[in-house]
C-alpha positions as CSV (number, residue, x, y, z in Angstrom):
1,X,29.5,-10.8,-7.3
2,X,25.9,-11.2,-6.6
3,X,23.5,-8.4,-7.0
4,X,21.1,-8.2,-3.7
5,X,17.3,-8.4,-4.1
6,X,15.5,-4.9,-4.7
7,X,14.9,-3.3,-1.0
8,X,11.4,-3.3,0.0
9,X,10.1,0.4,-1.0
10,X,6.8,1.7,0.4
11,X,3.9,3.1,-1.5
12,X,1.5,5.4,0.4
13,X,-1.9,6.4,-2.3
14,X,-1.7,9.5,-0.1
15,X,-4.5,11.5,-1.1
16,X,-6.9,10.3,1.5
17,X,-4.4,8.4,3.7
18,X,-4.6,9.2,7.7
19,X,-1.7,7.4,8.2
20,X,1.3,9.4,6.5
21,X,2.8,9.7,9.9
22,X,3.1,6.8,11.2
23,X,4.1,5.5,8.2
24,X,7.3,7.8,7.8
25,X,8.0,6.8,11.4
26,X,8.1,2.8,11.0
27,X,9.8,3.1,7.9
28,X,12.9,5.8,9.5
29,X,12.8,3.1,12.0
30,X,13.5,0.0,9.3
31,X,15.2,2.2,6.9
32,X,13.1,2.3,4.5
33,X,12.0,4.4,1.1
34,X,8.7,5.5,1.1
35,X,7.2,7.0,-2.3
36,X,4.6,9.5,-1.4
37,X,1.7,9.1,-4.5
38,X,-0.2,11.5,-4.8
39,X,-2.9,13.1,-7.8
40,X,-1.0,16.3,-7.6
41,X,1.2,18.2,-5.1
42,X,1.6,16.7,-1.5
43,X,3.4,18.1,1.3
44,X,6.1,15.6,2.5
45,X,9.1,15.6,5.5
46,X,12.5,17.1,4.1
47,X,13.7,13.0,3.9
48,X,16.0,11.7,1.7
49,X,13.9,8.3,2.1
50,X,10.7,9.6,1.3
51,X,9.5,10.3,-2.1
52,X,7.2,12.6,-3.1
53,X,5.3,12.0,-6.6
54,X,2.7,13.8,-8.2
55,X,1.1,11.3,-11.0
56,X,-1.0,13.9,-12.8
57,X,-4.6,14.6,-12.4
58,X,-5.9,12.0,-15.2
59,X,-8.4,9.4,-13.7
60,X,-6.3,7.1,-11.9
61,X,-2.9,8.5,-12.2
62,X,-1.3,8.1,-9.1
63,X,-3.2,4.4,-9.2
64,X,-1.2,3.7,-12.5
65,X,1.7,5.4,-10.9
66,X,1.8,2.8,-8.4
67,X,0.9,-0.8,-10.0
68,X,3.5,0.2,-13.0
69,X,6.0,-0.4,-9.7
70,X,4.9,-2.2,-6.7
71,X,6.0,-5.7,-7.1
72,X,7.3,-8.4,-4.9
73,X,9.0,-7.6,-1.4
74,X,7.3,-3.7,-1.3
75,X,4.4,-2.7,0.5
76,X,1.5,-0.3,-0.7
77,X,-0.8,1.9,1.5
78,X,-4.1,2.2,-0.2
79,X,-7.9,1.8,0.4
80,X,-8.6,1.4,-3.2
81,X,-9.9,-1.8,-3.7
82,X,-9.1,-1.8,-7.5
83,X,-5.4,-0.5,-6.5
84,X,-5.0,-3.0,-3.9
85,X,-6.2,-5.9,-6.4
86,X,-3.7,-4.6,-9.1
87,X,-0.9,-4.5,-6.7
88,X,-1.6,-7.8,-5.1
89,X,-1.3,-9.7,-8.4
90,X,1.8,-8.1,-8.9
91,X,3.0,-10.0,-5.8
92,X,3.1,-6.7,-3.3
93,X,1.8,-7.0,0.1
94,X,-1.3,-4.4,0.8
95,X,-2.4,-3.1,3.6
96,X,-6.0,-0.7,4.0
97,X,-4.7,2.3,6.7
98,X,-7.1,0.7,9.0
99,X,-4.3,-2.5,9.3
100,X,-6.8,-4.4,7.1
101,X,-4.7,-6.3,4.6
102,X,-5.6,-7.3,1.2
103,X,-4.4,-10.9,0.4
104,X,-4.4,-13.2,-2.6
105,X,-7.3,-15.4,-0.8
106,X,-9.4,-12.1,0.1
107,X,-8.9,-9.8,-2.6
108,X,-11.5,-11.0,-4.8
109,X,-14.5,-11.4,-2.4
110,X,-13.3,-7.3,-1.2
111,X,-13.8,-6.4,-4.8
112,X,-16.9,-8.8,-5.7
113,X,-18.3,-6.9,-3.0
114,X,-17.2,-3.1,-3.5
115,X,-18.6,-3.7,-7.1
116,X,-22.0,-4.6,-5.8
117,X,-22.1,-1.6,-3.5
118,X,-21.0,0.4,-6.2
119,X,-24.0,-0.9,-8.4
120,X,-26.2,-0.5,-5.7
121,X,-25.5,2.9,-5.5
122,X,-25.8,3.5,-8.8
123,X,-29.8,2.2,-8.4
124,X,-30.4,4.7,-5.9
125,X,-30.1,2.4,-3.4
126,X,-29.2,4.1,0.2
127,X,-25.9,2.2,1.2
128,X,-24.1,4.0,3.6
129,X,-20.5,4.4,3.7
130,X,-17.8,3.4,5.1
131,X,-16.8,3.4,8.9
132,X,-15.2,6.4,10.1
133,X,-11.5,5.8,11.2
134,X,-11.1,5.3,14.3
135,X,-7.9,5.2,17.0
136,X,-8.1,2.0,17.1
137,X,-7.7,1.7,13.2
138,X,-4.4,4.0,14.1
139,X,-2.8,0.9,16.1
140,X,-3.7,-1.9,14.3
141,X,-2.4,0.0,11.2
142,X,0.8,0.1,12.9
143,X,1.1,-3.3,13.8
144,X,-0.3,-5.0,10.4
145,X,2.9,-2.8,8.5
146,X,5.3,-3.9,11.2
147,X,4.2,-7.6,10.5
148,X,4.4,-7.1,7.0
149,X,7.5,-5.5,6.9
150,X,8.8,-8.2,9.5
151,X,7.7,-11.1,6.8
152,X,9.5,-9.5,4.3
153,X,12.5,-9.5,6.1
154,X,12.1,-13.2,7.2
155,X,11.5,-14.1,3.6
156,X,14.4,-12.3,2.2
157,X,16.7,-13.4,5.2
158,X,15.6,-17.1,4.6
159,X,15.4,-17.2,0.5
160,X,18.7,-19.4,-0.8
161,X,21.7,-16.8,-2.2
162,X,21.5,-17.2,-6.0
163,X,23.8,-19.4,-7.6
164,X,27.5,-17.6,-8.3
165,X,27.9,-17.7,-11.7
């Protein structure tokens, strides 16, 4: 008897996420667990698939949280660059809530230049911030974690059974 691979889980860092919704509804729709990650007490849907963790409220708690789990074949929800590099290396997928994802080949360029920015900042330098979210962030969003969780699927559906032993 084989054991199957570990189901894809989603991790939302949902303390500033606008997309909470939309991501319970695509993952009721696949069947997927969501864990809800939050500093310290989040309001979630009465779900048996979804999750809801409070980390703590030490610097980076629900960040630790998060990278201690995500691995290969689950998805995280964050707009931490730091997060999203952590997660990446440990072979997750990563997607920003504006349907920006964060990928082995652009991860390090996103957090070159976050880091500059930050020092910037730090100067006294007038930066600006970042874009407000938009609808239109709403629906690509939605379509980058149907993709994703569409790859995943592929990947799993295509990867050879393990030898019977």
């Amino acid at each position: 008897m084989t054991t199957p691979p570990n189901p894809t889980r989603i991790y939302v860092d949902a303390d500033a996420c606008p997309v909470k919704d939309e991501i319970y509804r695509v993952a009721a729709r696949h069947g997927l667990a969501v864990s809800v990650v939050a500093g310290q007490f989040i309001r979630v849907p009465q779900d048996p698939m979804i999750e809801r963790i409070a980390a703590g409220s030490a610097m980076d708690a629900a960040d630790d949280w998060i990278a201690g789990r995500a691995g290969q074949g689950d998805i995280v929800i964050t707009s931490d660059i730091p997060l999203a590099s952590r997660c990446v290396k440990a072979g997750a997928e990563v997607i920003a809530p504006n349907g920006k994802p964060f990928t082995e080949q652009s991860i390090g360029m996103t957090l070159a230049v976050r880091n500059l920015m930050t020092d910037l900042r730090s100067s006294g330098e007038v930066t600006g911030g970042p874009k407000s979210f938009a609808a239109r962030d709403r629906s690509t969003f939605l379509a980058a974690l149907d993709q994703t969780i569409r790859r995943i699927q592929r990947r799993r559906a295509d990867a050879p059974a393990p030898p019977q032993g």
